[in-house]
N, C-alpha and C positions, 0 to 999 in steps of 0.2 A: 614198548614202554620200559619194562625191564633192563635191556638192553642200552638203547639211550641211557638212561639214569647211568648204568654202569659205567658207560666210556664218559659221561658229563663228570659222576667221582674221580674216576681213572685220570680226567684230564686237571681236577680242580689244585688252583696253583698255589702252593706252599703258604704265600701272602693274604690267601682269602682266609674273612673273620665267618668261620664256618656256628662259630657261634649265635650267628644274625640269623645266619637260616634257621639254627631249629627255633630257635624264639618265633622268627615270621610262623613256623608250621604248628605251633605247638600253641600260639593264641589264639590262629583259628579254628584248632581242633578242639580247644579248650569252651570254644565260642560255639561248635556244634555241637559238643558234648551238652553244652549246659542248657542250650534249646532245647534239646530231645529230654535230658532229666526236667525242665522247669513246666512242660509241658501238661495241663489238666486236662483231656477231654473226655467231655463227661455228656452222656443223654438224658435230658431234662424229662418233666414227665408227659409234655406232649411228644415226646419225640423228636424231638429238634436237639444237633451234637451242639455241643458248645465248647472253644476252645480256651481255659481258665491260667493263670498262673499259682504252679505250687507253691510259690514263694506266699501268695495273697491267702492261701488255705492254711498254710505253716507257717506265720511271721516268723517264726523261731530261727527257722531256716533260714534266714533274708542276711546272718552273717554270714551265709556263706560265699556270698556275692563281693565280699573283699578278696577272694581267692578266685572267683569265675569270673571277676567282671576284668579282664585280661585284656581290651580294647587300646587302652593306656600303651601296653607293650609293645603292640602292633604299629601303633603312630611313633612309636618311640622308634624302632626297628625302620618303619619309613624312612625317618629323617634323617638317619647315619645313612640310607641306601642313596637318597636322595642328595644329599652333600656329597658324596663319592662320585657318581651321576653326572653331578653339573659340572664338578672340578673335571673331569675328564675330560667332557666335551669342550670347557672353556679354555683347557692345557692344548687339545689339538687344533681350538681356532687359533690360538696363537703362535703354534708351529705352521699356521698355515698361511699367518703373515696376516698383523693389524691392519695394516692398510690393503689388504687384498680382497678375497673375498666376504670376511670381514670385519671389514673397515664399518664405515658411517654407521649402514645397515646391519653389519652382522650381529649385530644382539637382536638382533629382530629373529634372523634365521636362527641363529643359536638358541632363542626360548624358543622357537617351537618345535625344533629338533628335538629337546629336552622331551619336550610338553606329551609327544607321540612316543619316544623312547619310552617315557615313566606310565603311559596310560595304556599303551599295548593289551596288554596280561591283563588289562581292568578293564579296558571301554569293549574291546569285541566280544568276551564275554556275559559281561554284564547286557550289551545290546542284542548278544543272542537268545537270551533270559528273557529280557524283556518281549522281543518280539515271537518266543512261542506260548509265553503263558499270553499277552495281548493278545495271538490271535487264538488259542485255545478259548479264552473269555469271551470273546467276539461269538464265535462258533455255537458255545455252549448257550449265551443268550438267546441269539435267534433259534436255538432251539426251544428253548423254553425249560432246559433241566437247571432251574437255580432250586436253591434252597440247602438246609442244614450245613453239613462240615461243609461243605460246597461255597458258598458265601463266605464262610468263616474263610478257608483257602483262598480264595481269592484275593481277600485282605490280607493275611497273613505272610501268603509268599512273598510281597514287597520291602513287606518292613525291614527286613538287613541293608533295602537297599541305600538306609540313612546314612549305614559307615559309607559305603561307595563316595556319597555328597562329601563326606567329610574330608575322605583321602583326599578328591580331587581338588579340597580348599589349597590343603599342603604341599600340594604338587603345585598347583598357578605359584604360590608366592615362599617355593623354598629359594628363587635367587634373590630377589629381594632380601629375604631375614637370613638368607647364608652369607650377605653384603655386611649384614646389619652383626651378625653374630662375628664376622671374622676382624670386625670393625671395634666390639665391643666384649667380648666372649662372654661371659659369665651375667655381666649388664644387659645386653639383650634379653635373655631367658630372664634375668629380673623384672625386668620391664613389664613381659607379659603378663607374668604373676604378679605383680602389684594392678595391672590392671584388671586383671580375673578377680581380685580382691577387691575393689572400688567396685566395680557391678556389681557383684554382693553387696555390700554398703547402699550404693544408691538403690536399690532392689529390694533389699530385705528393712533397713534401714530407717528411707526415707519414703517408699513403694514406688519408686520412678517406673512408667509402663515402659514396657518394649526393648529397657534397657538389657533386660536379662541375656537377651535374643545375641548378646556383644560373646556374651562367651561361649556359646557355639564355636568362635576364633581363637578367642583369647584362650582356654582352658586346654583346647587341642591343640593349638597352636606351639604350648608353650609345652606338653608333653614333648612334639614334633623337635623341638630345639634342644630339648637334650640330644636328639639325636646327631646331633649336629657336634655336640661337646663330645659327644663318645667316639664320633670320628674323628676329633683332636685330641684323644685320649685325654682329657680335662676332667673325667670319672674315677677318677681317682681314689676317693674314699666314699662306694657305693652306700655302703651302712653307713653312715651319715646320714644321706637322703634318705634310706628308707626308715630312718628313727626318726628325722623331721615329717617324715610325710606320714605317716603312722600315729604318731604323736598330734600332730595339726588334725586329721580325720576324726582320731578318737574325741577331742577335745571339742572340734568343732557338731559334731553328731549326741555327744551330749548334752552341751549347752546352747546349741545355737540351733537354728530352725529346720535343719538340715535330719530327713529319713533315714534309718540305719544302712535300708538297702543301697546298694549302689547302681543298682536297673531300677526304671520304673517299674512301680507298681500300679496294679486297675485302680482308680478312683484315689488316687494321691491327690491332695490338693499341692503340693512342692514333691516334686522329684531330685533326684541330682544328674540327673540323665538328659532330660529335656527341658528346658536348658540345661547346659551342664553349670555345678555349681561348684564351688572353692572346693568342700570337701569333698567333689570326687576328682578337683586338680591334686588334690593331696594325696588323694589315694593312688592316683598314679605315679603319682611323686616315689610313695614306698612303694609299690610295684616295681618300679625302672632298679628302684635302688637295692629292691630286695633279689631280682634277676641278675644283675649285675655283680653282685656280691656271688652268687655260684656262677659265674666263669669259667671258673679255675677248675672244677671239677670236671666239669660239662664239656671242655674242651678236651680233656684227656679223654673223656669218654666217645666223643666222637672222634678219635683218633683210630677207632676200631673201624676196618674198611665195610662191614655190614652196616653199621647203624649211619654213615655218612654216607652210601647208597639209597638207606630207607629215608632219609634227611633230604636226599636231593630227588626223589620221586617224587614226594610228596609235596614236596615247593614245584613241580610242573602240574599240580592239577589242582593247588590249595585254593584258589581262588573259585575255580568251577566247583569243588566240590561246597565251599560256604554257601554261594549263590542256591544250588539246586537241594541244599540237606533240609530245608525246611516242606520243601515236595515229598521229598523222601518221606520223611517222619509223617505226614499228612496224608500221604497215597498208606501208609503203612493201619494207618487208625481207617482212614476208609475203606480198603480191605476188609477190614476187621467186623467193621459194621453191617456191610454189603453179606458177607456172612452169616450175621445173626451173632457176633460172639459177644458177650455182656461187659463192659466194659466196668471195670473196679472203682470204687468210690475213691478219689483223690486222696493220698497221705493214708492210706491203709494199709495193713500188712500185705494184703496178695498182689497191691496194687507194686510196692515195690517189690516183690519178689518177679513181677513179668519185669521191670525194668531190665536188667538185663538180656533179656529174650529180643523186646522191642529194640533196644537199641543194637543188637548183634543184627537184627532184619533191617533197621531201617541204615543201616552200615552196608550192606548188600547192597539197597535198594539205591543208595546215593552210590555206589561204586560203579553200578550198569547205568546211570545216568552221567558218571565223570566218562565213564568210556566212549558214552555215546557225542557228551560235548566237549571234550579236552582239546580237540584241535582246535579250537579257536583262542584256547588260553595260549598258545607257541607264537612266541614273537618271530615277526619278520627283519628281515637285516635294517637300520637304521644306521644309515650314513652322512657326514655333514658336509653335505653338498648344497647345491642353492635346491630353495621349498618349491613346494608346487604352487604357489603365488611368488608373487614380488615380494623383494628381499621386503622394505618399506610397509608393507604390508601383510607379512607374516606375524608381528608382533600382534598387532590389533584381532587379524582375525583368528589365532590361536586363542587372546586374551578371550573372545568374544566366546568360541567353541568351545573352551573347556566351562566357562560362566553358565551355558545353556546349560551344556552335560549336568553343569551341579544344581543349577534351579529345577533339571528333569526328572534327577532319579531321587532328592529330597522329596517334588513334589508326589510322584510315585509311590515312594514309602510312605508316604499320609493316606491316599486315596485311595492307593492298591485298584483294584483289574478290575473290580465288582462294578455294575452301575454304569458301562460304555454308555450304555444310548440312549440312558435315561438324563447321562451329566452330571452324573455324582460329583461332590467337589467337599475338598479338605482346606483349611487352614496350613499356608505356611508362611509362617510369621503374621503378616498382616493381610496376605492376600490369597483369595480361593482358587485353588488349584482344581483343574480335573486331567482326568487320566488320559483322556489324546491329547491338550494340551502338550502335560509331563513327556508322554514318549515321544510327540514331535519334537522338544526341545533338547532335549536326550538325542536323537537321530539325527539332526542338524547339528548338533554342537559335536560327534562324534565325527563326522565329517570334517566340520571343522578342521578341527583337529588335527585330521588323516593328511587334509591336501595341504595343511600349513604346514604342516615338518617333514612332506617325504623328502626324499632326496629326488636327486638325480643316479639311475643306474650306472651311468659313466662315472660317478664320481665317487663310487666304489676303491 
């Protein structure tokens, strides 16, 4: 591993925005960090663990979540990678000649060349996730050991997997809105936002149902497009954006219906999380703007050959390690329990004084778990040769495979592992999901996927 990293620094070419990566590294660690701090679990007085948020114990605390809720960053960071991505593959179909292979067809091959390129490092992953805690839950039912953190876990380890759904929105439809932004620059990215703004209107407004459920798209979507402007260097004056989007948050969180926190909270009647709502497009708004704005140091700082080493390690295992850090911290409490050790009343002095302890252990315990699954984060060669279906036919069943993938691992993160073979079932959006449902649609859409964009080894 070490090694690798080293020659992948050794070899990274003058022109790379090495800035993208630690942003990529730095919001998901920012995203484990803040799970493992926001964490309450606590045993009730029958005995039974219960997993709480400290935010819902400490309201006080819930501003801190303009600083950890760092999601914004990530889809920002996406869609500069993703614009880079598609232009390249769309640069070498045309050195490869319009009318050759392709011609008619070759947007067909070309999204789903894309499609396999960009979900690599996220769908094998994420499916090897899925299928060892699904069969670890399988297992554990027919034995009959359910109960306390045990339940709780089982629910719990799914829930990250809502950002997964979300990425793969932005992936299906960054050629589309990369057509639309190259077409309109700045007007695009307005577009979204006046629309993320009308759902709030109809929503909060007028109480239109279901409408809410529109910015799920529209709110990440239009993060997602900056990134797209940052690849045309169009970021130009970052403070700017992060005094409008600071200023719109602040504004909109005191006077309008909108929670201070920017993660759900237990028993919210309005979140700005699920659905997302204006003011947490705003808050990302100052996020992008307020990252953006330190560049210029950031880049000098990663010009020291150690810290652009530890920058490109950890972007080869950043994805496995978000996935598995919620086990981590959870095997770290049941340990504890399994012991006998008494666990600290939420938001008390001793309670944070172990924080640091917990989190140094449960940073181990996710590191012998990236070692054990980081091979499957490494991508394989992708070349744009003809798909493993017809040309004609790779657009539809790419479009169809990544669609599944995202109705899978959303419905997953509602229903979590708990409840196989009784049929537990969660709401998403308007329809009940259950969890073999979710993973079979997950497991065929990931295939999908595979067979619509590989190449041909000849055509290497």
């Amino acid at each position: 591993m070490a090694s690798s990293a080293h020659a992948l620094a050794a070899a990274t070419p003058a022109s790379r925005d090495k800035y993208v990566d630690l942003l990529r590294v730095a919001s998901l660690g920012t995203v484990v960090l803040g799970h493992w701090l926001m964490a309450a679990v606590s045993v009730r007085g029958d005995g039974r663990a219960e997993v709480g948020n400290l935010l819902a114990v400490e309201p006080r605390l819930q501003l801190l979540t303009w600083a950890l809720q760092v999601m914004p960053v990530f889809f920002f960071v996406g869609g500069f990678s993703h614009a880079l991505s598609y232009r390249s593959l769309r640069r070498k179909a045309g050195e490869r000649g319009e009318n050759g292979e392709h011609g008619e067809n070759g947007g067909g091959a070309l999204y789903s060349v894309f499609l396999r390129a960009r979900l690599q490092r996220l769908l094998r992953p994420t499916v090897v996730f899925i299928g060892v805690w699904g069969a670890l839950a399988l297992a554990l039912q027919l034995a009959g050991r359910e109960g306390g953190l045990l339940d709780v876990s089982l629910r719990l380890v799914a829930q990250p997997l809502w950002f997964i759904g979300i990425y793969l929105a932005m992936v299906a439809f960054t050629p589309p809105l990369l057509r639309l932004h190259e077409r309109y620059g700045w007007g695009a990215f307005g577009g979204l936002v006046a629309a993320a703004g009308l759902v709030d209107v109809l929503r909060f407004g007028f109480g239109v149902p279901y409408v809410a459920f529109l910015n799920f798209a529209f709110v990440w979507l239009a993060v997602h497009q900056l990134g797209f402007l940052r690849a045309d260097g169009k970021l130009r004056r970052p403070y700017l954006l992060a005094g409008a989007g600071l200023t719109g948050a602040v504004l909109l969180v005191t006077y309008g219906p909108y929670p201070l926190s920017m993660v759900g909270m237990p028993g919210e009647k309005i979140s700005n999380m699920a659905p997302p709502t204006f003011a947490l497009l705003c808050h990302g708004l100052w996020l992008v703007g307020g990252v953006e704005s330190l560049r210029g140091p950031a880049q000098r700082w990663l010009r020291r050959p150690r810290v652009w080493r530890a920058v490109v390690a950890a972007n080869g295992v950043s994805m496995t390690a978000f996935l598995w850090h919620l086990t981590a911290m959870l095997g770290v409490y049941g340990a504890l329990l399994a012991l006998g050790v008494r666990l600290p009343e939420p938001a008390t002095g001793v309670r944070w004084a172990q924080v640091p302890v917990r989190v140094v252990v449960a940073g181990g315990v996710t590191a012998l778990l990236v070692t054990v699954f980081r091979r499957f984060e490494q991508p394989s060669a992708v070349v744009l040769g003809e798909s493993g279906v017809s040309p004609a036919g790779a657009r539809p069943a790419a479009a169809l495979g990544v669609t599944l993938c995202l109705f899978g691992v959303l419905g997953l993160s509602m229903v979590g592992f708990g409840g196989l073979l009784e049929g537990h079932t969660a709401v998403l959006i308007a329809v009940r999901v259950t969890a073999p449902v979710a993973v079979a649609m997950t497991l065929v859409g990931w295939l999908l996927v595979e067979r619509a964009g590989r190449g041909r080894p000849e055509a290497a």
